[in-house]
C-alpha positions as CSV (number, residue, x, y, z in Angstrom):
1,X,115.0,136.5,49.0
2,X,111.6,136.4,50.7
3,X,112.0,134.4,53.6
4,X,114.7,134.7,56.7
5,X,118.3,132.9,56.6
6,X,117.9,131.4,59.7
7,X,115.0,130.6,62.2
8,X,113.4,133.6,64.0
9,X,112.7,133.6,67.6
10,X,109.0,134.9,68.6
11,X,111.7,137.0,71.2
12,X,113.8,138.7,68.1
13,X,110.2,139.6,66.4
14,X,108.9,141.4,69.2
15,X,112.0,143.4,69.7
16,X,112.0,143.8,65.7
17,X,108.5,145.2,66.4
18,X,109.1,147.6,69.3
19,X,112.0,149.7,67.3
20,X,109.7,149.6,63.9
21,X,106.6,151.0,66.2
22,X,109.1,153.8,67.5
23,X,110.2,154.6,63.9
24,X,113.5,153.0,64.0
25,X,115.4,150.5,61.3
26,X,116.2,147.0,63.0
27,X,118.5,144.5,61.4
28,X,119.9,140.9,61.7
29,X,123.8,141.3,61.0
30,X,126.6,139.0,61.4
31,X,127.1,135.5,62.7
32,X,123.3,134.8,62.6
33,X,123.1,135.5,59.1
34,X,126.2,134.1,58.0
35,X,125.4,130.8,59.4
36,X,121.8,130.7,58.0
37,X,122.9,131.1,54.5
38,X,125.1,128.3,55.0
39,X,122.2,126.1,56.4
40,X,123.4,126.0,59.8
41,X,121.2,126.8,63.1
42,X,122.3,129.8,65.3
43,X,121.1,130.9,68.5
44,X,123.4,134.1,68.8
45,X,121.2,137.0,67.5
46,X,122.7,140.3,67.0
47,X,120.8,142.9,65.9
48,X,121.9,146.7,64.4
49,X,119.6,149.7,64.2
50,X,119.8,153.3,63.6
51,X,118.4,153.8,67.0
52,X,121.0,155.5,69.6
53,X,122.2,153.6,72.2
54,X,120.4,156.0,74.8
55,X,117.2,155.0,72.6
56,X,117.3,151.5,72.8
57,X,117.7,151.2,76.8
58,X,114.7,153.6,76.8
59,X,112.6,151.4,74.2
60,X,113.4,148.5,76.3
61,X,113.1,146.9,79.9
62,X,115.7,145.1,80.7
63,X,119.4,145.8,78.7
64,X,123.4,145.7,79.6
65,X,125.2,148.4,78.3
66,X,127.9,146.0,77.1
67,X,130.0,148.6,75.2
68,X,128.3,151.9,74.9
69,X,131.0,154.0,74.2
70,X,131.0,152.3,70.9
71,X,126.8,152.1,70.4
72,X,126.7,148.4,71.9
73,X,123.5,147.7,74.2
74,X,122.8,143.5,75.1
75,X,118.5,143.6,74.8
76,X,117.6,141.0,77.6
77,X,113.8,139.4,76.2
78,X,112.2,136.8,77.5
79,X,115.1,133.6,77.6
80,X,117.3,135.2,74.9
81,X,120.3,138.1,75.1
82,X,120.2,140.4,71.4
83,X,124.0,142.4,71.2
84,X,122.6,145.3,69.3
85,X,124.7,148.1,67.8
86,X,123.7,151.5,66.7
87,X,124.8,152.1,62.2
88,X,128.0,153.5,62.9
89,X,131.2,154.5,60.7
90,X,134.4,154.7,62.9
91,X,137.3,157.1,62.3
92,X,141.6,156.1,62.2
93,X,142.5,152.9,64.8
94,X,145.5,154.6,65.5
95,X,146.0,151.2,67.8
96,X,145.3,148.7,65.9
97,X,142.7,147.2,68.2
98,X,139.4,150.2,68.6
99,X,138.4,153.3,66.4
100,X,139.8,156.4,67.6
101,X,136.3,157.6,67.1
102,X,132.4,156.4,66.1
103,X,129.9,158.4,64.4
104,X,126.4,156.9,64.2
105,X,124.8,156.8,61.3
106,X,120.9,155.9,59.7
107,X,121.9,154.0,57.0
108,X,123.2,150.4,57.4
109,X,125.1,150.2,54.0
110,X,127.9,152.8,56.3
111,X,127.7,149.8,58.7
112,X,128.3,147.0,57.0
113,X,130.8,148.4,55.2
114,X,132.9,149.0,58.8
115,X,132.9,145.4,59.2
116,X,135.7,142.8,58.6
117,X,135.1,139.9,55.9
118,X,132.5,140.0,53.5
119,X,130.6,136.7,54.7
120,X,129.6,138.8,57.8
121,X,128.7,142.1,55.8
122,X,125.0,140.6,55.0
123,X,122.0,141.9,56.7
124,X,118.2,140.8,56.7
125,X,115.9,143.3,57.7
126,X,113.5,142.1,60.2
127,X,110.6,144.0,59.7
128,X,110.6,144.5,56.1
129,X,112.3,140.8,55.6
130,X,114.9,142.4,52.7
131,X,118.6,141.0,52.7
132,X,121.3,143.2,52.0
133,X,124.0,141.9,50.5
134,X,126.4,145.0,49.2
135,X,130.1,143.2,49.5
136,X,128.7,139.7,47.2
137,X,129.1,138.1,50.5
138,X,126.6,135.2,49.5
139,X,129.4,134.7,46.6
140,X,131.6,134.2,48.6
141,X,130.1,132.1,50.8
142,X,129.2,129.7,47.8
143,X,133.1,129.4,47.0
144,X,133.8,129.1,50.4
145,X,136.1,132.0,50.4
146,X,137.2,134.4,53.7
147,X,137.8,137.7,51.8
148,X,138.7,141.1,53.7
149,X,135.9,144.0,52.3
150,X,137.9,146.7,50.4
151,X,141.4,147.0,50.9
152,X,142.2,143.9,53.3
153,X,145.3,145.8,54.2
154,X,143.1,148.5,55.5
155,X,140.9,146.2,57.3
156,X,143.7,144.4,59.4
157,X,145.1,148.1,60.0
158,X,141.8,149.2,61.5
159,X,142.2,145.9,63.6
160,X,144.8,143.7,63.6
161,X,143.4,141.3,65.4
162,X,141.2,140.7,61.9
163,X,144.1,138.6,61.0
164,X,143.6,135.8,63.6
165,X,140.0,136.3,62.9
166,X,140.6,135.3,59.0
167,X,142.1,132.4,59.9
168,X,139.5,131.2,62.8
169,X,137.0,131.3,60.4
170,X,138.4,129.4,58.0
171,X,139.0,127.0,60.5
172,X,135.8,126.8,61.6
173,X,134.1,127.3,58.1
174,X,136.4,124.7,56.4
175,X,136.7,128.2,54.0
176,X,140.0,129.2,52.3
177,X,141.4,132.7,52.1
178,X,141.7,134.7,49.5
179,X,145.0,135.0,48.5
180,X,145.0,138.9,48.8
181,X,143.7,138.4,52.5
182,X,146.4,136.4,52.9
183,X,149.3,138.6,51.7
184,X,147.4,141.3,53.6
185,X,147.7,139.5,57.0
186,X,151.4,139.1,56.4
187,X,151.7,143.2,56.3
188,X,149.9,143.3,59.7
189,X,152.4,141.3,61.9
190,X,154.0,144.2,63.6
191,X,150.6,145.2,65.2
192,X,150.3,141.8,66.7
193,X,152.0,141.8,70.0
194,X,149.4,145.4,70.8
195,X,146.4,143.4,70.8
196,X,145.2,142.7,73.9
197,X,145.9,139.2,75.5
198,X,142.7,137.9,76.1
199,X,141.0,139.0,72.7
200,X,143.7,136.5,71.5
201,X,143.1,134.0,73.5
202,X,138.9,134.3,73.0
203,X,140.3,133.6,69.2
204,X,142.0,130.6,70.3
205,X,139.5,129.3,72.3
206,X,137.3,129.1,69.0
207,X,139.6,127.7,67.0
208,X,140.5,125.0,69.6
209,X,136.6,124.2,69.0
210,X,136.7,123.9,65.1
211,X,136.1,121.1,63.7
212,X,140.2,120.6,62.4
213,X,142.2,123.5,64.3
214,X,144.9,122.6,62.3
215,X,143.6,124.3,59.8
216,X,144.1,127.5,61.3
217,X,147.2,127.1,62.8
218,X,149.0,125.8,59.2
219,X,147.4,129.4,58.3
220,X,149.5,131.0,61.2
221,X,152.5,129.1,60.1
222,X,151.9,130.3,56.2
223,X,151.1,133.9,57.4
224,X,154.1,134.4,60.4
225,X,151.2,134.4,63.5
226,X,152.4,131.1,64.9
227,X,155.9,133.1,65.3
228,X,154.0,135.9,67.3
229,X,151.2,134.3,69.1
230,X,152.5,130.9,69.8
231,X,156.8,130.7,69.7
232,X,156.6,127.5,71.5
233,X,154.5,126.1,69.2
234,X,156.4,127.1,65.9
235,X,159.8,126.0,67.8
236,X,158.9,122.2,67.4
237,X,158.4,122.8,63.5
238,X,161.2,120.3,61.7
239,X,161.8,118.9,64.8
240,X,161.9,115.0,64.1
241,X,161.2,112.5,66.1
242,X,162.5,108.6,66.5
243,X,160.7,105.0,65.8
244,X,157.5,104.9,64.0
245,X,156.8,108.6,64.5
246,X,156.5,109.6,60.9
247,X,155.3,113.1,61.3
248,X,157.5,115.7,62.8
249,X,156.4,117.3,66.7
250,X,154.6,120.1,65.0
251,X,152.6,118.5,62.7
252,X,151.7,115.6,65.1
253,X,150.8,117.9,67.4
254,X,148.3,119.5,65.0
255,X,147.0,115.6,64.4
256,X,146.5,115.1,67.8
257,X,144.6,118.4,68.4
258,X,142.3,117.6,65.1
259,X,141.9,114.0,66.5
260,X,141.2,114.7,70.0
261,X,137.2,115.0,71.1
262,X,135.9,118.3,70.5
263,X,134.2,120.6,72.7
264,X,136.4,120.0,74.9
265,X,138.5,122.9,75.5
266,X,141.0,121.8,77.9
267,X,141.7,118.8,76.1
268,X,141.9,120.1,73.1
269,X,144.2,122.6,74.3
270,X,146.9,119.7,75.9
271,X,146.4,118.4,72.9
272,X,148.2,121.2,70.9
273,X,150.7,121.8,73.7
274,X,151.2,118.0,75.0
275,X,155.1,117.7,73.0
276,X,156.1,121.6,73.3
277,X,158.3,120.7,75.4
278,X,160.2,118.4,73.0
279,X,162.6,120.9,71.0
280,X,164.4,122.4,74.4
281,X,165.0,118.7,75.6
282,X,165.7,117.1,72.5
283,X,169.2,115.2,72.8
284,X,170.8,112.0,71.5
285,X,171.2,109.0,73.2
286,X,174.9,107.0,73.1
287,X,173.3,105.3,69.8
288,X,172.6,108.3,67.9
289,X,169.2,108.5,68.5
290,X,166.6,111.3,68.9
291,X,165.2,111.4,72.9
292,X,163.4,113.7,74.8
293,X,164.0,113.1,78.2
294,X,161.7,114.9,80.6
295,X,159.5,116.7,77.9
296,X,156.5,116.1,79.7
297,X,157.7,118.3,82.7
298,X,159.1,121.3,80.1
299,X,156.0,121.2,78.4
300,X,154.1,121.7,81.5
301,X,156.2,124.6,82.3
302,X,156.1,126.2,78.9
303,X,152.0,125.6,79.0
304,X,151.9,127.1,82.0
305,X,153.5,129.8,80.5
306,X,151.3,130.3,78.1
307,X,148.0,130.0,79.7
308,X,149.2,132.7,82.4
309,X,150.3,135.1,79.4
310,X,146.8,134.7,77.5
311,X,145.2,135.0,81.1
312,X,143.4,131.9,80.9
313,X,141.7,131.0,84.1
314,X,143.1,129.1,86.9
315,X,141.1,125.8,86.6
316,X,142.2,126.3,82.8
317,X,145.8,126.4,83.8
318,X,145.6,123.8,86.3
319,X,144.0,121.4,84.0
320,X,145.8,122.1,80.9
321,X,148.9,122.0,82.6
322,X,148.3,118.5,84.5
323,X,147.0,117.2,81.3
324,X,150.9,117.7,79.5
325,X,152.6,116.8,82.7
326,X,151.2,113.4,83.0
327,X,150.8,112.2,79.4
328,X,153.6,109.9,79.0
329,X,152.3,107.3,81.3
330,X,153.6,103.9,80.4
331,X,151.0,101.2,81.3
332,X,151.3,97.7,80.3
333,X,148.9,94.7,80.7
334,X,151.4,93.6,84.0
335,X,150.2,96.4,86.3
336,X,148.5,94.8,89.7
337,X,145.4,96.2,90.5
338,X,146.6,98.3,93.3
339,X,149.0,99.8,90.9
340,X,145.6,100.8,88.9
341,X,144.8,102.4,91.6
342,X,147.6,104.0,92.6
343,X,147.7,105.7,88.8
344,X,144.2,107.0,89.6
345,X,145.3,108.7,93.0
346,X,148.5,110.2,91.3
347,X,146.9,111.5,88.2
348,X,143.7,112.7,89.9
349,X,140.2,111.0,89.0
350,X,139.1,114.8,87.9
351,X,141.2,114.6,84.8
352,X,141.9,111.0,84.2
353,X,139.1,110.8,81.3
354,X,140.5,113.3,79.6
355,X,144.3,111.9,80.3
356,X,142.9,108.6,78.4
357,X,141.8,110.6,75.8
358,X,144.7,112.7,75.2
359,X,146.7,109.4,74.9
360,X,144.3,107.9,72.5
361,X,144.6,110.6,70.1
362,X,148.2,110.9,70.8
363,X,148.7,107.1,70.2
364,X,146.6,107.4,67.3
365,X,148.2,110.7,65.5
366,X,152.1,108.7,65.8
367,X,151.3,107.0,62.3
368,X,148.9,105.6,60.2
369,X,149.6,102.4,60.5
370,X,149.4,102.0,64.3
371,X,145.4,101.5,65.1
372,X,146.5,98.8,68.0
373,X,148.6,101.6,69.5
374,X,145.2,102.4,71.9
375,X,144.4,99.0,72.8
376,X,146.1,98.7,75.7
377,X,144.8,102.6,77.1
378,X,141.3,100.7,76.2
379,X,142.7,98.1,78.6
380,X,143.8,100.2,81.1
381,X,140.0,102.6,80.7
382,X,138.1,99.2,81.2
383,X,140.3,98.3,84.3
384,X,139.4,102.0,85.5
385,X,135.9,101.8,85.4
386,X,136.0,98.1,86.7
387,X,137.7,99.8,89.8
388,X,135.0,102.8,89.9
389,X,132.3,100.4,89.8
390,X,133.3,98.8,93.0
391,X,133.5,102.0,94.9
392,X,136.7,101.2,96.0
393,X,138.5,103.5,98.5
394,X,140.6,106.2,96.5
395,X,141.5,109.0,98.8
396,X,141.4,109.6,102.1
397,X,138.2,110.3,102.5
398,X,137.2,106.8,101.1
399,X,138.7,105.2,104.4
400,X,136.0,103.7,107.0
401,X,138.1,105.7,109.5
402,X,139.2,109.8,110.0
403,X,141.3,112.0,112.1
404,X,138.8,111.9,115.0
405,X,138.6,108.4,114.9
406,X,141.8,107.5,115.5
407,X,142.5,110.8,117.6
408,X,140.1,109.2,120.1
409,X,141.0,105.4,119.5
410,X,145.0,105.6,119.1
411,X,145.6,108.4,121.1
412,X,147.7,110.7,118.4
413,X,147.3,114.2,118.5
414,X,146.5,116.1,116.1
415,X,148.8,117.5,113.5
416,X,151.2,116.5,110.6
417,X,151.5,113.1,111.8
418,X,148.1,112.1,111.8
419,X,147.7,113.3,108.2
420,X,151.3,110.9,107.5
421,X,149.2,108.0,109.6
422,X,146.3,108.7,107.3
423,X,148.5,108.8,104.2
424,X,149.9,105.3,105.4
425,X,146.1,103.7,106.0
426,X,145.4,104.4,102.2
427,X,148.4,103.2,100.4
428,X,147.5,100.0,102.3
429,X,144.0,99.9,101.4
430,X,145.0,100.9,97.9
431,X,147.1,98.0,97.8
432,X,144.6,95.7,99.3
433,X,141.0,97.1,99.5
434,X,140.2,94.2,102.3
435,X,141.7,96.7,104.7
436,X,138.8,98.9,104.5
437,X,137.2,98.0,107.7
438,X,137.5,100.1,110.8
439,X,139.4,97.5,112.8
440,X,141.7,96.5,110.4
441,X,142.4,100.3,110.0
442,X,142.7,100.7,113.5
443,X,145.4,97.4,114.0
444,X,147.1,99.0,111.0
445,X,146.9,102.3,113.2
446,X,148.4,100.5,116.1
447,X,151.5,98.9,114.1
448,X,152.5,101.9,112.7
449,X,152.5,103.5,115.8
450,X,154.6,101.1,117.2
451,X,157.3,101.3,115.1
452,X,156.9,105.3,114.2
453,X,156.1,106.6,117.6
């Protein structure tokens, strides 16, 4: 192969350049590579070399010594950010999750045999533009195969956190895994629960951005990791569900994470969790049948739950979380305008896009047959934006009066009952914009006053 797998920055030539001018090997390793071969674009460069890391933030202006403990330096040239790591072999991982100990080394065949699949065990050397390919990664990438290098049991053992890892990329890849890989993640279960959370939850984040997640979480259910990672996911498996439901709350959930927009993390992730709170409020109605009262509310709880265990971050957990509490809003074609409204005040207009969305794909995931399931939350999404359009008045900041207004024109003092008085104003402009107007506010004011004191 005489020509790069993937498009080369002028950036990553002139760092290329400045380790061959100081005598040193540089490398383009991993994702990069991967990625290229399969005829897809990259911008995440990462470079290895049998440069020290003390050498390479001497050789260059600007770096971040992102792990240097373990021969990691981040290059900073021009707009781009190259994660660079010194040729290394690595000792026991008597954790699970980081070699006990690294010894660097000058040849990159030690290094890319320290890595974890062989699709990311290819390496194109910049300089003198030669691929290296020692694991038949390319093979595997034509069969679409995620295979561990070596013994796969070793490789999970080094790092068990290889196991999610498998499965991500398959997920992202549309790749299967080779059945040896497979068995081999099954042996690594008990390591698990001592990875840290948030490397887990980096891994979920990625697979929440795959094309069909599902595909890697039916790998967790195959494998045990749904068990470990997510036990409020794998409770609603077999849990069935009533009317034209044909799918249980597991694998509907799985539909409606594969159909809901991607790149969208937070929706993607309501999504998963919307019905998670189904199996610990499932009951039967005096007819026999399957209900679920209040599922919304435990499935907020139990996302909550999770996101705080994983560490997500608090506008991830607030968002998430309001996302599964509101979902089972019931509009029909009867609702008044000001009860339009009144839905976008209650749900919040920061999330209401992505609560239409979530009910769209949940609509559409129920069965196969039900396209006109959405047409009304296309109704009520047109009715929205009709609202929007008109700038109507939608918090209390919308009013045409405020605290000092009516402080100085009714009198009231300030404190919790001017906040109740300004509560009052906008349910009445929110059922009749017309109010809008700084005397009608101000009469309103007046009334109220009269009969609250």
């Amino acid at each position: 192969m005489n020509r790069p797998p993937v498009n080369i920055p002028k950036d990553l030539k002139t760092a290329a350049r400045i380790f061959a001018d100081a005598g040193y090997q540089c490398w383009l390793v991993g994702g990069a590579v991967r990625d290229g071969l399969l005829g897809r674009g990259s911008e995440d460069y990462d470079l290895a070399t049998d440069a020290p890391p003390e050498i390479v933030i001497k050789l260059f202006h600007r770096t971040i010594p992102t792990g240097i403990k373990h021969g990691t330096v981040t290059i900073l040239m021009g707009s781009h950010q190259f994660e660079t790591t010194t040729f290394r072999t690595e000792g026991t991982y008597s954790d699970g999750r980081r070699p006990d100990e690294v010894s660097y080394s000058t040849d990159i065949m030690d290094d890319l045999a320290r890595r974890d699949f062989t699709i990311n065990a290819i390496a194109w050397n910049l300089i003198d533009e030669e691929l290296r390919d020692p694991h038949n990664g390319r093979q595997d990438l034509d069969s679409r195969i995620i295979r561990a290098i070596g013994e796969p049991a070793e490789r999970f053992d080094e790092d068990a956190l290889r196991s999610i890892r498998a499965c991500r990329f398959a997920a992202q890849l549309d790749f299967t895994v080779h059945p040896a890989t497979m068995e081999a993640i099954k042996g690594a279960l008990l390591k698990i629960p001592n990875l840290s959370p948030e490397r887990i939850w980096e891994e979920l984040k990625k697979i929440l951005a795959a094309p069909e997640p599902s595909k890697a979480f039916n790998l967790f259910r195959r494998t045990g990791l749904l068990s470990i990672i997510l036990p409020e996911v794998a409770a609603c498996i077999g849990v069935t569900q009533k009317g034209r439901h044909v799918l249980d709350v597991f694998d509907h959930s799985l539909k409606t994470c594969d159909t809901a927009p991607r790149n969208n993390f937070p929706l993607r992730a309501a999504a998963l969790f919307h019905d998670i709170g189904k199996p610990p409020t499932k009951t039967l109605n005096s007819d026999g049948e399957v209900i679920f009262h209040g599922h919304e509310s435990a499935g907020a709880e139990l996302t909550e739950g999770i996101l705080r265990r994983f560490k997500a971050s608090n506008a991830h957990i607030d968002r998430v979380t309001r996302l599964v509490r509101h979902h089972m809003f019931h509009y029909t074609s009867d609702w008044t305008d000001a009860a339009v409204r009144r839905f976008m005040v209650r749900i919040g207009l920061d999330i209401l896009d992505d609560l239409l969305a979530l009910r769209v794909a949940d609509a559409s995931s129920i069965a196969p047959d039900l396209p006109e399931a959405t047409s009304h939350l296309l109704e009520l999404l047109s009715r929205v934006d009709g609202i929007l359009d008109t700038e109507q008045a939608l918090s209390v900041k919308d009013l045409c009066v405020n605290g000092g207004i009516l402080m100085k024109e009714l009198g009231i003092d300030p404190g919790p009952k001017l906040g109740t008085l300004l509560d009052y104003l906008l349910d009445c402009v929110l059922e009749d914009p017309n109010f809008n107007e700084e005397g009608k506010l101000l009469e309103l004011g007046r009334r109220w006053l009269e009969i609250y004191g």
